[in-house]
C-alpha positions in Angstrom: 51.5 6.4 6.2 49.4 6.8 3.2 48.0 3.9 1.1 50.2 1.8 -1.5 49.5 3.6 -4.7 48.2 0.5 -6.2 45.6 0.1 -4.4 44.4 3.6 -5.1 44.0 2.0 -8.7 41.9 -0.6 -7.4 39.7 1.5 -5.5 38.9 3.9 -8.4 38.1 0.8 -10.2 35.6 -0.1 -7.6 34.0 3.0 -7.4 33.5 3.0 -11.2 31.6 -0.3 -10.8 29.2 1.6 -7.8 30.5 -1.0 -5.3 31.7 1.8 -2.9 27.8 2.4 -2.1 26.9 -1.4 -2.0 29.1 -2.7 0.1 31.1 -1.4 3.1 34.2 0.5 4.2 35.7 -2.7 5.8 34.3 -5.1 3.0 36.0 -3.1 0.2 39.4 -2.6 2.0 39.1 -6.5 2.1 38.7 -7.0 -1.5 41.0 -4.7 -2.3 44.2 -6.3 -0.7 42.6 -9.6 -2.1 42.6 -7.9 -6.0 46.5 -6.6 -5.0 47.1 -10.5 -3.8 45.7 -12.4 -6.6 47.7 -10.1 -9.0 50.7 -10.6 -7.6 53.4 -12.8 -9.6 54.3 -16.0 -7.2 50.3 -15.9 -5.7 49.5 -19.7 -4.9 45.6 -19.1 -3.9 46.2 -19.4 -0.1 44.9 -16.9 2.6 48.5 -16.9 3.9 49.5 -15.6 0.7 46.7 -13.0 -0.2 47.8 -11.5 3.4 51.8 -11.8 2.7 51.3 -10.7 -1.0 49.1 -7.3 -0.6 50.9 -6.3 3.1 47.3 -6.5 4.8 46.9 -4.9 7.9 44.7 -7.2 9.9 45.4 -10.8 11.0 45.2 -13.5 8.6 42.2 -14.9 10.5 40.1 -12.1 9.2 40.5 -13.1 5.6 39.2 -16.3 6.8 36.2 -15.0 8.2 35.8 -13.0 5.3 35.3 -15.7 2.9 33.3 -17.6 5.4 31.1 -15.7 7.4 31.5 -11.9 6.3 27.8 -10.6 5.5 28.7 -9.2 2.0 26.8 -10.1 -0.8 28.8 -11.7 -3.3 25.8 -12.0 -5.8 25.6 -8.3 -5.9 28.9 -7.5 -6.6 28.7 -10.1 -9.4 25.8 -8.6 -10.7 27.6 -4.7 -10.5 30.6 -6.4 -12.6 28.0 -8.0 -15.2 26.3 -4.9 -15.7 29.6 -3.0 -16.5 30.9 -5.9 -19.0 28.1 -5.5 -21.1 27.7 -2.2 -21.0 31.9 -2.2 -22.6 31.2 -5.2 -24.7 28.8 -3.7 -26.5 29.9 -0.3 -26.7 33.1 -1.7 -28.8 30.7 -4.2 -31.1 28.5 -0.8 -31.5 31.4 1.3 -32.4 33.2 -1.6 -34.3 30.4 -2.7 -36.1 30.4 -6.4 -35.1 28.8 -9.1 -33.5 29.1 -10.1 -29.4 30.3 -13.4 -28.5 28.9 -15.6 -25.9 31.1 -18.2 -24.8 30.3 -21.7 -22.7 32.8 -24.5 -21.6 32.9 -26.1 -18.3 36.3 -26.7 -16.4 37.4 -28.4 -13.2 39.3 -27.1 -10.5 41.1 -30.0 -9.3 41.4 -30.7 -5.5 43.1 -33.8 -3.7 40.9 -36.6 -2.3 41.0 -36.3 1.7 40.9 -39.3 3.4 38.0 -40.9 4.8 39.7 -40.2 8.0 39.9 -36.3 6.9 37.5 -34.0 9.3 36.9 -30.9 7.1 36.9 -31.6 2.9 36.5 -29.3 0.9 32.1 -29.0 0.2 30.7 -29.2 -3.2 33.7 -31.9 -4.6 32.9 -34.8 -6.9 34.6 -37.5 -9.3 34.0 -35.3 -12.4 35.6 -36.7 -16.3 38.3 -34.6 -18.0 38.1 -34.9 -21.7 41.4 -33.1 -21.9 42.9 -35.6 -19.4 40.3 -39.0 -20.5 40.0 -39.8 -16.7 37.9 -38.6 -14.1 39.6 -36.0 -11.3 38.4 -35.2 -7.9 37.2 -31.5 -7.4 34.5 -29.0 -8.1 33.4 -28.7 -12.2 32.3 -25.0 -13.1 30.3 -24.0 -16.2 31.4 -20.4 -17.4 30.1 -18.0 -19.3 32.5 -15.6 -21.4 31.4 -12.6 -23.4 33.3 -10.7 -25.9 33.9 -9.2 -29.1 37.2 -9.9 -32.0 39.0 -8.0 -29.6 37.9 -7.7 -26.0 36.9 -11.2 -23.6 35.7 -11.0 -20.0 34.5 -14.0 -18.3 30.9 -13.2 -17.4 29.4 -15.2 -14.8 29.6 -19.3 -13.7 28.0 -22.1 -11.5 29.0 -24.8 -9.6 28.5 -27.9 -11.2 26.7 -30.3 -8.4 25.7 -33.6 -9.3 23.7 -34.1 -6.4 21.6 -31.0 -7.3 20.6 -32.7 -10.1 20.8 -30.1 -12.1 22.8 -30.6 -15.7 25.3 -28.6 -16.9 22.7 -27.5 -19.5 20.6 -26.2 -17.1 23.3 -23.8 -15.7 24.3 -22.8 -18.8 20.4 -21.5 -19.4 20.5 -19.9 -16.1 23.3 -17.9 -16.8 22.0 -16.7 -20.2 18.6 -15.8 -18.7 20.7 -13.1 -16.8 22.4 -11.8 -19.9 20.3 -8.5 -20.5 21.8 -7.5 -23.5 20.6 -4.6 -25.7 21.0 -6.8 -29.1 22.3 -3.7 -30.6 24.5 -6.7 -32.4 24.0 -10.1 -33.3 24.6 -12.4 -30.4 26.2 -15.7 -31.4 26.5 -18.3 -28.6 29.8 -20.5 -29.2 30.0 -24.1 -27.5 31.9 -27.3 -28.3 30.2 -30.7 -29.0 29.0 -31.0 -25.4 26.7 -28.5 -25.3 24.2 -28.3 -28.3 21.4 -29.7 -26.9 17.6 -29.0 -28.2 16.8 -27.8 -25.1 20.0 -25.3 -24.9 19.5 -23.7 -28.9 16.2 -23.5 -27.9 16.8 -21.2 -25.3 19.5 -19.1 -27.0 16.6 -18.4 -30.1 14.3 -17.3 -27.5 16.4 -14.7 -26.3 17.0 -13.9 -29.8 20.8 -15.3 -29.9 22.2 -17.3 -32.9 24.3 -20.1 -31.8 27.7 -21.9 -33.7 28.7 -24.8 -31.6 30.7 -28.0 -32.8 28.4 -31.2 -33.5 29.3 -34.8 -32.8 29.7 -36.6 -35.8 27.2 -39.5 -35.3 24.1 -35.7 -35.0 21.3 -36.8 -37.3 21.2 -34.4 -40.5 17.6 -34.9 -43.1 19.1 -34.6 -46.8 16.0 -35.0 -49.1 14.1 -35.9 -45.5 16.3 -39.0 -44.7 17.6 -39.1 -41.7 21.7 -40.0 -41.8 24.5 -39.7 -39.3 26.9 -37.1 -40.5 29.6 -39.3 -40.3 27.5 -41.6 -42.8 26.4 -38.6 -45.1 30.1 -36.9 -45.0 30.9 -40.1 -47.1 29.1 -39.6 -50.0 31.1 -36.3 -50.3 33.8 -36.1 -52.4 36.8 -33.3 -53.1 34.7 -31.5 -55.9 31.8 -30.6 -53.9 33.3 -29.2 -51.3 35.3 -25.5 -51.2 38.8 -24.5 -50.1 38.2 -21.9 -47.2 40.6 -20.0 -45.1 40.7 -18.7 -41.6 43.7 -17.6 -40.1 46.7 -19.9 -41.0 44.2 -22.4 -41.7 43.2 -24.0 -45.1 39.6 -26.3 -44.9 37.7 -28.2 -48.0 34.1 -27.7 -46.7 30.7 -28.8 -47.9 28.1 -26.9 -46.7 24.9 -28.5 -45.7 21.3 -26.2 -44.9 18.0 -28.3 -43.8 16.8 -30.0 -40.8 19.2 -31.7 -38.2 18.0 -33.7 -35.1 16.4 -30.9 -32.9 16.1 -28.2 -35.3 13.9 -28.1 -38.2 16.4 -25.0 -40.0 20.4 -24.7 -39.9 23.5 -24.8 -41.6 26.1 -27.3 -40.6 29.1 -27.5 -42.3 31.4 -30.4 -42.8 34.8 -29.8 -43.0 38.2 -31.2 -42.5 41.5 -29.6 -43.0 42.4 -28.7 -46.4 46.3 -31.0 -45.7 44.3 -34.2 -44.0 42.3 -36.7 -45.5 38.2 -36.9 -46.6 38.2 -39.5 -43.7 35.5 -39.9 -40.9 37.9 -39.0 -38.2 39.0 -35.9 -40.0 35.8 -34.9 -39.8 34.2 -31.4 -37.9 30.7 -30.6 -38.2 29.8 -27.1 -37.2 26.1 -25.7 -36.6 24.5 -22.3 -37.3 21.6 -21.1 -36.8 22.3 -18.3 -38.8 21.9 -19.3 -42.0 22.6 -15.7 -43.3 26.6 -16.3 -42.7 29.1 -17.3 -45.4 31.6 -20.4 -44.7 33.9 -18.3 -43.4 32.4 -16.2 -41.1 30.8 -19.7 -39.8 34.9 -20.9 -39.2 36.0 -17.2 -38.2 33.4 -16.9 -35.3 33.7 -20.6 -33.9 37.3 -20.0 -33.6 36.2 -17.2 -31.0 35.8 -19.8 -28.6 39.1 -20.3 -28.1 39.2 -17.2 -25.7 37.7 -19.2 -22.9 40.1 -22.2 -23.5 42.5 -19.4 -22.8 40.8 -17.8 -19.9 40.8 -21.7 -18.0 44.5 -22.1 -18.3 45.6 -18.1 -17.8 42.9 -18.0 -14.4 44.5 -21.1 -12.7 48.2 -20.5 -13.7 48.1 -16.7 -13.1 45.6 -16.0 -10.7 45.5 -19.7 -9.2 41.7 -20.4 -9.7 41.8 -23.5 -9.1 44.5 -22.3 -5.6 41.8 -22.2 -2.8 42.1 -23.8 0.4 39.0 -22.8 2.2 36.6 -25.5 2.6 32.8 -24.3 2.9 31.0 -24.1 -0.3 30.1 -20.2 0.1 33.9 -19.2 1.1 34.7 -21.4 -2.2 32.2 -19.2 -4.4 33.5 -15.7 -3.3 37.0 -17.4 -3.8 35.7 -17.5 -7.2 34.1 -14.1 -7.3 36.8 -12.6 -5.8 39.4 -14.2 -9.1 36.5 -12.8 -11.8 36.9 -9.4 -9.7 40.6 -9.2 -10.4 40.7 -10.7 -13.8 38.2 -8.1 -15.1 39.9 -5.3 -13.4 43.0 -6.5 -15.0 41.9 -6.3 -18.7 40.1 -3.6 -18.0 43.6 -1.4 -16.6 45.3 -2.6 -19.5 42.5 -2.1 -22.1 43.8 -5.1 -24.0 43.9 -9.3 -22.2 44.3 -10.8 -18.7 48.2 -11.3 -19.4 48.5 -8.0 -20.8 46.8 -6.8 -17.6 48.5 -8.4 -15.3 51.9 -7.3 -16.2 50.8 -3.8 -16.1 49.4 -4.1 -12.5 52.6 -6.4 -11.8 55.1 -3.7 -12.9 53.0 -1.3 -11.1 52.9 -2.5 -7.7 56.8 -2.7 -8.4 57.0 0.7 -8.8 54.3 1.8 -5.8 56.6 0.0 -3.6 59.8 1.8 -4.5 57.6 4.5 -4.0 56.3 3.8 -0.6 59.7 3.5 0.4 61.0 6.7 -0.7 58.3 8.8 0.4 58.7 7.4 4.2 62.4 7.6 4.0 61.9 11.2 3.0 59.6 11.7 6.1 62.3 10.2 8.3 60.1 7.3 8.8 62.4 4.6 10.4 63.8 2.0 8.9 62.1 -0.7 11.2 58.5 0.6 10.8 58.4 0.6 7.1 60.0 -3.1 7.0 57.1 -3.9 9.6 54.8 -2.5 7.0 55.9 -3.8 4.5 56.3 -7.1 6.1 59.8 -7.7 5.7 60.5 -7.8 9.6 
């Protein structure tokens, strides 16, 4: 009987990336029940259900073995899926005429505490603090990377977040941007909340010839006239008439804008705003940086709010495609788990040309059909009934 149509979609997809030649015939029929799987509406991230939900073949121990001990190079698959991102990034910012976006944010997939008792935890898991939550949660913390234009995002690369590396979420951030090869056809501006702005982090973006717009704590030292100030402290001395009414979106801010020195950088703009409907008051207060200093209030506002994309990303990856779902306990089978969800979210915006949900009801609606499909074809071959309920796991 001939493969679920479906998966025909998936394979073409593959061979557009080039991993057909890098990886082999067994290797790629894996991932391509595991892309099926994860797309599937009612997938909860367990091997059990990536073999239920895409009618695999083999026995569920293989999936297992897969993730665990399969020789298949997950970094290279990784690294044919960057290539192709950029290459459709920044083909649309060419054609459109505007700028890429780089997005970083950290998230953490949370994971329950075994016992001390418990044999096999999960590697790689810490106590790691949620902002969003204010308390610390057991599980492994991932630093992203997201690139995208106005119109298109794909989530780009991350790294597990180890304390015991040593290594700061700063330093992976860098890391990943190191590998970002791209043409600069279009400015590159790097977006990050407060977190992330470190010397050491702009530093690195300007080398590589990437602007950067992030959000600023409001106690970052700014030099008016050379004295050094907390914003906070300077936003004060700012009253209604020297700032300007600016609009983005549905949103209305007064905002004073501010060019000179700040703590770490000798030459930005940072502006000082607070919604047009709240009051002047300190914790009203949002200071954004750019190192552009070329860009007009609003363009400042227009491209921060690009960041948003990832915040979306977090939430749609572990409610949709259950990032956050895994079971499997060695750090490298954890990894691929994640490679494996990056795989099928780009391959879902890419078949639907548009965003991860749009993508995923396409492919959802589509597997509905290839089933029907399947059916009717072996019915019209006098297949028997009992053989295509075995296929299609239903026995």
């Amino acid at each position: 009987m001939n493969r679920l149509a479906h998966h025909q979609g998936i394979h073409k997809f593959f061979f557009t990336l080039g991993l057909t030649l890098q990886l082999s015939k067994p290797v790629i029929k894996h991932l391509i029940h595991i892309v099926d799987a994860l797309t599937t509406k009612g997938f909860s991230g367990t091997l059990t259900d990536i073999h239920y939900w895409s009618f695999h073949p083999n026995h569920r121990t293989t999936l297992s073995h897969f993730f665990t001990k399969s020789p298949w190079n997950e970094e290279r698959l990784l690294g044919k899926l960057q290539e192709w991102i950029l290459s459709q990034v920044e083909r649309l910012a060419k054609r459109k005429n505007q700028p890429l976006f780089v997005s970083i944010d950290d998230t953490i997939c949370q994971k329950t505490k075994p016992s001390s008792r418990a044999a096999h935890a999960i590697q790689g898991c810490d106590w790691h603090y949620s902002h969003k939550d204010h308390q610390s949660i057991w599980g492994h913390s991932l630093v992203w990377l997201m690139v995208h234009t106005f119109t298109q995002a794909f989530p780009f690369a991350f790294r597990l977040y180890d304390k015991k590396e040593g290594r700061s979420k700063i330093d992976l951030a860098i890391e990943m941007l190191s590998s970002l090869k791209v043409k600069r056809a279009q400015p590159v501006y790097v977006l990050m909340d407060s977190w992330y702005p470190s010397k050491k982090l702009i530093e690195a973006c300007l080398k590589q010839g990437f602007h950067v717009i992030a959000m600023l704590k409001t106690n970052r030292i700014l030099y008016p006239k050379g004295i050094a100030i907390q914003a906070k402290q300077f936003a004060r001395y700012i009253e209604s008439k020297d700032t300007r009414l600016v609009t983005v979106g549905k949103e209305r801010y007064r905002v004073y804008r501010y060019e000179g020195a700040i703590h770490g950088l000798d030459d930005a703009v940072v502006l000082l705003a607070w919604k047009a409907d709240q009051p002047m008051a300190p914790e009203h207060l949002h200071c954004i940086l750019s190192t552009d200093r070329e860009l007009g209030d609003e363009d400042i506002l227009r491209y921060y709010a690009q960041r948003w994309t990832i915040e979306c990303f977090f939430r749609q990856a572990k409610d949709q495609l259950k990032l956050d779902g895994y079971r499997v306990r060695h750090v490298r089978a954890v990894k691929r788990y994640w490679v494996t969800v990056l795989l099928a979210c780009v391959y879902s915006i890419a078949e639907s040309r548009q965003n991860l949900s749009t993508g995923l009801e396409l492919l959802r609606s589509r597997k509905g059909h290839s089933v029907i499909e399947f059916i009717y074809d072996a019915a019209k071959q006098e297949i028997p009934i009992d053989v295509i309920k075995k296929q299609l796991r239903i026995a």
